[in-house]
N, C-alpha and C positions, 0 to 999 in steps of 0.2 A: 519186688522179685516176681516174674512170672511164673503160673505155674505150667505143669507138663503139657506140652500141646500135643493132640490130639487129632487135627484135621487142618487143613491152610483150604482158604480159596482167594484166588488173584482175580479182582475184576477184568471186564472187559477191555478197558481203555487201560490197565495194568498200573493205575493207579494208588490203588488200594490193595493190602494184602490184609483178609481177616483171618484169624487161629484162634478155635477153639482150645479153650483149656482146663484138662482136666482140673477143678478147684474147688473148694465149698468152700466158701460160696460161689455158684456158677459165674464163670465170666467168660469174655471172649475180645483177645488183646486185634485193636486194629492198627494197620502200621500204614504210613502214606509212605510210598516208595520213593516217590520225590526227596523227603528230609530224614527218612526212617524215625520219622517220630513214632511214640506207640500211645496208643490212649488203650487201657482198659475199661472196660465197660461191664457192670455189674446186671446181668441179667433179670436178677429178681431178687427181693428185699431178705427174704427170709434164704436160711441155708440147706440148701441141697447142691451136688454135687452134675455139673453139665453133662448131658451123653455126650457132646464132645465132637459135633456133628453140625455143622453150620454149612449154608448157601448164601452166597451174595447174588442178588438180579445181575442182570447183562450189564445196564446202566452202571449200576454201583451205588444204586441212591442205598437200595437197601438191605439187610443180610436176614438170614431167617436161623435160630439156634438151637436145637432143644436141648431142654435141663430135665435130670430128669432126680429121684429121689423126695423126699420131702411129702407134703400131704396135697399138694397141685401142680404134679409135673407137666411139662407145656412145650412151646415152643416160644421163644420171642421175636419180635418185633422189631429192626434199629434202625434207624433213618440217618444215614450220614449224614444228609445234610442239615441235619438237624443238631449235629455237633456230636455225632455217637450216641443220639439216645434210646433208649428202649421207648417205643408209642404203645406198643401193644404186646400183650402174653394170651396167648390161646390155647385155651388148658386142655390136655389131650389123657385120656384115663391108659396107665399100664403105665410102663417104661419108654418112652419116647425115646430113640436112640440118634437117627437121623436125618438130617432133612435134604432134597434136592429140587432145582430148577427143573422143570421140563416144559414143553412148550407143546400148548395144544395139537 
């Protein structure tokens, strides 16, 4: 069962659609638009509740989420092509609520 979404972004090539979802434990459901499969993807081990706020790059390799609650709220890391997985969490101090692409 997913939980409440919160945010959508559709890559570039509109292959990919990621949704943040409100849930403790953070996660962030990604859907391939081609089969509508969904894979969730557990952003961080321990529970805290996602700000609900995700960015995917242009490409679509990769999405950016922040979680926030808990004793090291952050942002993650997902590498699609890596099969949906989280690489990296970059701990950010306060409430982390949302994240965006811009372009130097």
């Amino acid at each position: 069962m997913l939980g409440a979404p919160d945010t959508l972004r559709l890559s570039a090539n509109e292959k990919l659609l990621t949704v943040g979802l409100r849930t403790s434990p953070a996660q962030m459901a990604v859907v391939d638009t081609r089969t509508f499969e969904v894979d969730i993807v557990n952003l961080i081990r321990m529970r805290a509740p996602i700000g609900g706020h995700q960015c995917t790059s242009p490409s679509g390799r990769y999405s950016f989420a922040s979680f926030e609650g808990g004793t090291k709220p952050g942002v993650a890391v997902i590498d699609h092509r890596a099969g949906n997985q989280v690489v990296q969490t970059l701990d950010y101090p306060g409430r982390p609520h949302g994240v965006d692409h811009a372009l130097p």
